[in-house]
MARBA-3410 file (N, C-alpha, C, O; in Angstrom, 1 decimal):
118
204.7,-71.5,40.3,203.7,-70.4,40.1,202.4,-70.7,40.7,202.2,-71.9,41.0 ~ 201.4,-69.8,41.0,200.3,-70.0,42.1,199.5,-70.5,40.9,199.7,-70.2,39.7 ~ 198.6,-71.3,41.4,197.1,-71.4,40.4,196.0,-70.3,40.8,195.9,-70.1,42.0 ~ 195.4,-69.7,40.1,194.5,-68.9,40.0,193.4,-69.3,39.9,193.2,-70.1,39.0 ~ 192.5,-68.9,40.6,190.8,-70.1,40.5,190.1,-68.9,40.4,190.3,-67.8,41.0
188.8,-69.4,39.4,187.5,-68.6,39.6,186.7,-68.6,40.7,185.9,-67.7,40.8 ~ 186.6,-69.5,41.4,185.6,-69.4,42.3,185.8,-70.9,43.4,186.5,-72.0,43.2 ~ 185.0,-70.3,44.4,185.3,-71.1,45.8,185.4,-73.1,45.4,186.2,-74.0,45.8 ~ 184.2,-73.0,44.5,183.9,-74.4,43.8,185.2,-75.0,43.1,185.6,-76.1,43.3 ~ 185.8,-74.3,42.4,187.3,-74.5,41.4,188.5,-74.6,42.4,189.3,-75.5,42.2
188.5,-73.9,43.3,189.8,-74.0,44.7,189.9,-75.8,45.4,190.9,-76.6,45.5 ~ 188.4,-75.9,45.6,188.2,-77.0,46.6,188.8,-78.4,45.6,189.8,-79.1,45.9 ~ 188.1,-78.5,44.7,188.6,-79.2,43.7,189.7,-79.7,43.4,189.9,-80.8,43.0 ~ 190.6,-78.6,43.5,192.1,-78.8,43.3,193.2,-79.3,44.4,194.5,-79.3,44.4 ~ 192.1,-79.7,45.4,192.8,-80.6,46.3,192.5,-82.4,46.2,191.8,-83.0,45.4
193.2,-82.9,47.0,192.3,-84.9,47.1,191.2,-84.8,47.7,191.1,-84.2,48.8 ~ 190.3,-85.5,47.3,188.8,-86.0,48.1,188.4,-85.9,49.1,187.2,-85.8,49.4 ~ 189.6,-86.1,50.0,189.4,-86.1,51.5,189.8,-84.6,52.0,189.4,-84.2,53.0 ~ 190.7,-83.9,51.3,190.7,-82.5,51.8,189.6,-81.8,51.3,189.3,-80.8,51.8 ~ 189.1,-82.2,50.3,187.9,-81.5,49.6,186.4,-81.8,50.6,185.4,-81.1,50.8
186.9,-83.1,51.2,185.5,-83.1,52.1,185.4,-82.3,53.0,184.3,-81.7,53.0 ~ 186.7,-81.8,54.1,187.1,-81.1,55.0,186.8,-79.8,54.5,185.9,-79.2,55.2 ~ 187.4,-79.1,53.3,186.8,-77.5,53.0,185.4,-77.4,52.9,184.7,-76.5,53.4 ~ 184.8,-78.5,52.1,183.4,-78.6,52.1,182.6,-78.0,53.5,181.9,-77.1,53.7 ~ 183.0,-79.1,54.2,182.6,-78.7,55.8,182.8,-77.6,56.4,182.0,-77.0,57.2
183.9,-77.2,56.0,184.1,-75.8,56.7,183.8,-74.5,56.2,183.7,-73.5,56.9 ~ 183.7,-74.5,54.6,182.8,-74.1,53.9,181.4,-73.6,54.0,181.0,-72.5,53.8 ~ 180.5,-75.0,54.7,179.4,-74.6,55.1,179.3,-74.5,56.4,178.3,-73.9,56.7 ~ 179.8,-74.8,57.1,180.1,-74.4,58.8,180.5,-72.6,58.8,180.3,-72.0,59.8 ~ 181.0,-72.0,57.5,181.0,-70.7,57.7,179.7,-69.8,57.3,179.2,-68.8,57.8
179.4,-70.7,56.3,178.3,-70.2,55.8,176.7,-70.2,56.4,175.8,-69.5,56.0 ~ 176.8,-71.4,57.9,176.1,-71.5,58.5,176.2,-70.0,59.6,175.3,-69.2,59.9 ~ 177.3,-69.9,60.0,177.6,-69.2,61.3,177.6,-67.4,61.2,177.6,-66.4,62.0 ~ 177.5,-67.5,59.7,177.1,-66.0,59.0,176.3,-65.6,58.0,176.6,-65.0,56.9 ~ 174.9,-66.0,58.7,173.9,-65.5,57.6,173.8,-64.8,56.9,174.2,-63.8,57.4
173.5,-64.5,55.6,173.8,-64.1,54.6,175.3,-63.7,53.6,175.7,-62.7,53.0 ~ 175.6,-64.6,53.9,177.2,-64.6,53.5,177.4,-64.8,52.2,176.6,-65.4,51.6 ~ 178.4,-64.4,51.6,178.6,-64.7,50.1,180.2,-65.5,50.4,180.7,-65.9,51.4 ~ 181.0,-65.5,48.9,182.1,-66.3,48.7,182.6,-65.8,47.9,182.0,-65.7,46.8 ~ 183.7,-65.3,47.8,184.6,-65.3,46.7,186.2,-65.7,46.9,186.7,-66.0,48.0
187.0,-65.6,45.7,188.6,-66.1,46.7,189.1,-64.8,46.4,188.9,-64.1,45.4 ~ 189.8,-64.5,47.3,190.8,-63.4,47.1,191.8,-63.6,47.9,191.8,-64.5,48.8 ~ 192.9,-62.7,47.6,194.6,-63.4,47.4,194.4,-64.5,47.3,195.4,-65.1,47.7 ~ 193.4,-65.5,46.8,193.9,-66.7,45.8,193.8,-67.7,47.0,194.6,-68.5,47.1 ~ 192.6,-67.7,47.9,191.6,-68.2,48.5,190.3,-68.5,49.1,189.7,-67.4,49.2
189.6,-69.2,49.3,188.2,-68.8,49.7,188.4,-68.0,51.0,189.2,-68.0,51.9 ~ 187.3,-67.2,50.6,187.0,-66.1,51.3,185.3,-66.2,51.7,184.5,-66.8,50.9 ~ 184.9,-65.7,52.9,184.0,-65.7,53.0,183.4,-63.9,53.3,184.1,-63.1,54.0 ~ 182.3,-63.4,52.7,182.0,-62.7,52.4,180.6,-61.8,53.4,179.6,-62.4,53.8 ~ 181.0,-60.5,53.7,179.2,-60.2,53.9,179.0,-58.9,53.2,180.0,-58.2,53.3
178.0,-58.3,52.5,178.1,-57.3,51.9,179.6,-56.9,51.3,180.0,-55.8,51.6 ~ 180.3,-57.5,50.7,181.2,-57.5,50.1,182.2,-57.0,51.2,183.2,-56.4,50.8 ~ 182.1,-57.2,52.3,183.3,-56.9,53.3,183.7,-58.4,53.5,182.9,-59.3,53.4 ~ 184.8,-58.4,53.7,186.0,-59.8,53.7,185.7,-60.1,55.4,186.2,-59.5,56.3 ~ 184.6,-61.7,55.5,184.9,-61.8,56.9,185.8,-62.4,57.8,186.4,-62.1,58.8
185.7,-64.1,56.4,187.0,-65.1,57.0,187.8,-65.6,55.8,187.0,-65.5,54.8 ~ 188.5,-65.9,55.6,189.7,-66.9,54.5,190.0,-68.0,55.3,189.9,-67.9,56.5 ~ 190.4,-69.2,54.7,190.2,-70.5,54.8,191.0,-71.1,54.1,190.2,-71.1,53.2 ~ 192.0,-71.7,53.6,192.8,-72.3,52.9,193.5,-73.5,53.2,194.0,-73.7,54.3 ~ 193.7,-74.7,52.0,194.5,-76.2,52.7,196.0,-75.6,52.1,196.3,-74.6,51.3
196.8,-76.7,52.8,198.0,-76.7,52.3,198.4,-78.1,52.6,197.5,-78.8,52.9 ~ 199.8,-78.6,52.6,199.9,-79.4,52.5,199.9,-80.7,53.5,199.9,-81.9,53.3 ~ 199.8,-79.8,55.0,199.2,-81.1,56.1,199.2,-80.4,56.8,200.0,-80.4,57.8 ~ 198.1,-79.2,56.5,196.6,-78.6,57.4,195.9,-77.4,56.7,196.2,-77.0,55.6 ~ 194.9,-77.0,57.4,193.8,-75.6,57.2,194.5,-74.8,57.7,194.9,-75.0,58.8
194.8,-73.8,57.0,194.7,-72.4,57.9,193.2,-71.8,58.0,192.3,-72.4,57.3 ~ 192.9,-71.2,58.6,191.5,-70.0,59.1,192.0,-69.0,59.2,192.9,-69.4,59.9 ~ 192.2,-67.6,59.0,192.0,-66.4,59.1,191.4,-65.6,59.2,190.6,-65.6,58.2 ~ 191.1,-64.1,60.1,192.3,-63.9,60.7,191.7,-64.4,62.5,190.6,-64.8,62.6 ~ 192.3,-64.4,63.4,192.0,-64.8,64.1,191.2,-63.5,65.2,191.7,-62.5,65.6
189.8,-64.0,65.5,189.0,-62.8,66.2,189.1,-62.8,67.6,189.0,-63.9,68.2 ~ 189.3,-61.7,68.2,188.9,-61.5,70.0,187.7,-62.3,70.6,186.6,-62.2,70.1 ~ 187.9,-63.1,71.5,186.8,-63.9,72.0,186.7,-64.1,73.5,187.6,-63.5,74.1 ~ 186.1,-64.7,74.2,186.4,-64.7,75.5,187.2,-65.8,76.2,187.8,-66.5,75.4 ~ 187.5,-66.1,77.6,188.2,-66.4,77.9,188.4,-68.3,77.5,189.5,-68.8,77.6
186.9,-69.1,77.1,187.1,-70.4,76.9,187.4,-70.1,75.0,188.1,-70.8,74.3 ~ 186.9,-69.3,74.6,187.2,-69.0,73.0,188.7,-68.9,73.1,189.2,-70.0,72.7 ~ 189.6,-68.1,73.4,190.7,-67.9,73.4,191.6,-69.2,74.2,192.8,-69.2,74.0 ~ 191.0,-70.4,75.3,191.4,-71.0,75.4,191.5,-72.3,74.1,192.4,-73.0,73.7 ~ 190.3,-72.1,73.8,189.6,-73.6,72.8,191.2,-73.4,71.6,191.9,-74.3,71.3
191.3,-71.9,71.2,192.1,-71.3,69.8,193.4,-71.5,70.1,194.1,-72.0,69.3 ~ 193.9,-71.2,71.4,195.8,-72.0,71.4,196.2,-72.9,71.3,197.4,-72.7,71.4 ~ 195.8,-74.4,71.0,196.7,-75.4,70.3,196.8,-74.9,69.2,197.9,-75.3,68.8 ~ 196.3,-74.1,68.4,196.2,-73.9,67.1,196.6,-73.0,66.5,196.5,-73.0,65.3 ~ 197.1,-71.8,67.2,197.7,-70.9,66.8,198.7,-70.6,66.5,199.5,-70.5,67.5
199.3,-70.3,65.2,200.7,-70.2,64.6,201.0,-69.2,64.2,202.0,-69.1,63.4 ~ 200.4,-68.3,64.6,200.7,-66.5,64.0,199.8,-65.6,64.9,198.9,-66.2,65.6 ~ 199.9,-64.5,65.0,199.2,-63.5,65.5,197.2,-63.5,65.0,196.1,-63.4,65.5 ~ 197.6,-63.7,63.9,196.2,-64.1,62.6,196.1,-65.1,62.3,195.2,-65.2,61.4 ~ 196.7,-66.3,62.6,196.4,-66.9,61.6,196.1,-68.3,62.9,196.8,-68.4,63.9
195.1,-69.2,62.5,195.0,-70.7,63.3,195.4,-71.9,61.7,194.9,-71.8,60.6 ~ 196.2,-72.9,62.3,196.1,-73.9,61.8,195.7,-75.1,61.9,196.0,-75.6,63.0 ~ 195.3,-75.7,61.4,194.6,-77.4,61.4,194.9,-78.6,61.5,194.0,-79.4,61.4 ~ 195.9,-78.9,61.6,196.7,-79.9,61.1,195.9,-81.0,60.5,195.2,-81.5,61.3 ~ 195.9,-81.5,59.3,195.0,-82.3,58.6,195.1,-83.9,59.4,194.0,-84.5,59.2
196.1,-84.6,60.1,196.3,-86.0,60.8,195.6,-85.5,62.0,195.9,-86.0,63.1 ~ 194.7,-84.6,61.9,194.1,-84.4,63.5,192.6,-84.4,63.5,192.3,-84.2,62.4 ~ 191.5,-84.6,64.2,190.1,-84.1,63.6,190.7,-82.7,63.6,191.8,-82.3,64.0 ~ 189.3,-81.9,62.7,189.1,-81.0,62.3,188.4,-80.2,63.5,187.5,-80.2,62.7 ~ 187.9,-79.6,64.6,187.3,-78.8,65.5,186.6,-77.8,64.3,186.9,-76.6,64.1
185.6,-78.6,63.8,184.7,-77.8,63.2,183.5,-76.6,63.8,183.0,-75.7,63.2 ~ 183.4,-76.9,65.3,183.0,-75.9,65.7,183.5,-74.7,66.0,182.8,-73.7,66.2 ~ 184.9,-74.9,66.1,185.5,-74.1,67.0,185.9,-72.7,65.4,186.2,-71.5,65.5 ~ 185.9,-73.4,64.2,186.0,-72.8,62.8,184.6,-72.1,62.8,184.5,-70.9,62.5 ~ 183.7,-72.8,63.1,182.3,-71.7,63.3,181.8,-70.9,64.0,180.9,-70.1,63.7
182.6,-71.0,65.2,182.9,-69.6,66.3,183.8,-68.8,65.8,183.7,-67.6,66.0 ~ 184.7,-69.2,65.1,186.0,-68.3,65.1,184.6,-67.0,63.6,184.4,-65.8,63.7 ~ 184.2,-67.7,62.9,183.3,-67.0,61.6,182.6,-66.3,62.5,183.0,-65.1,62.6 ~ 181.5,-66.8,63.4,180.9,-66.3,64.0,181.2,-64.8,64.6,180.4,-63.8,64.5 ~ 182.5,-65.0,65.2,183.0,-64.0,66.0,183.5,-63.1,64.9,183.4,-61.8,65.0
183.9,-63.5,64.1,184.7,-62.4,62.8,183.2,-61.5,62.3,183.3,-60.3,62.5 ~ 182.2,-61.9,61.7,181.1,-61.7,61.4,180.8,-60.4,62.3,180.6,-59.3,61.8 ~ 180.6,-60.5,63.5,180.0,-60.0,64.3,181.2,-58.8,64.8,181.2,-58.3,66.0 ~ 181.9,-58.6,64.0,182.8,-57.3,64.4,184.0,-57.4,65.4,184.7,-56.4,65.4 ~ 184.3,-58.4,66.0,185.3,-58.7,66.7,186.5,-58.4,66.2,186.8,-58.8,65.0
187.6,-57.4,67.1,188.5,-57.0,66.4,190.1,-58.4,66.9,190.5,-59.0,67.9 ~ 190.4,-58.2,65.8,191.3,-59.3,65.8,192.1,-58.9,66.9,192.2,-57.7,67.2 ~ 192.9,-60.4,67.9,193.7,-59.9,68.8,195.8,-59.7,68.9,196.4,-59.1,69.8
END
């Protein structure tokens, strides 16, 4: 059965220390890349928020990140995003790998700014 969390703070927690550092980061790496952003989880992840429109979701599992969904970008964006892509929407992380924390703050970036998924 899924666990149900109140809030972005309660999700992260319920991982080990070291994946908690990782959402932390990318947490605020989202929250950097989209000013005035809010948080909530929905379908039963963090979400990141602007005026109550759904920009990005972010979730661990068991050996990596997903990011969601994935936004139209240009030609080195869409290069940087194919090792990583495992769905139409969706990029994964693999947790035995660094993390390309920037490339999580472009992809916000780009979601933010209206980019229609490709």
């Amino acid at each position: 059965m899924a666990q149900h969390f109140s809030d972005v703070e309660e999700y992260i927690a319920s991982f080990p220390a070291e994946v908690q550092g990782i959402l932390q980061e990318i947490r605020r790496r989202c929250h950097t890349a989209v000013p005035g952003s809010g948080e909530m989880i929905s379908y039963g992840i963090p979400t990141i928020t602007v005026d109550g429109r759904y920009v990005v979701y972010f979730a661990a599992w068991a050996h990596h990140i997903s990011v969601y969904p994935v936004p139209a970008g240009d030609e080195d964006f869409a290069a940087g995003i194919a090792p990583y892509r495992a769905a139409k929407g969706t990029l994964k992380f693999p947790l035995a790998k660094p993390i390309p924390y920037e490339l999580i703050e472009k992809t916000a970036a780009l979601l933010a700014s209206g980019r229609q998924q490709r």
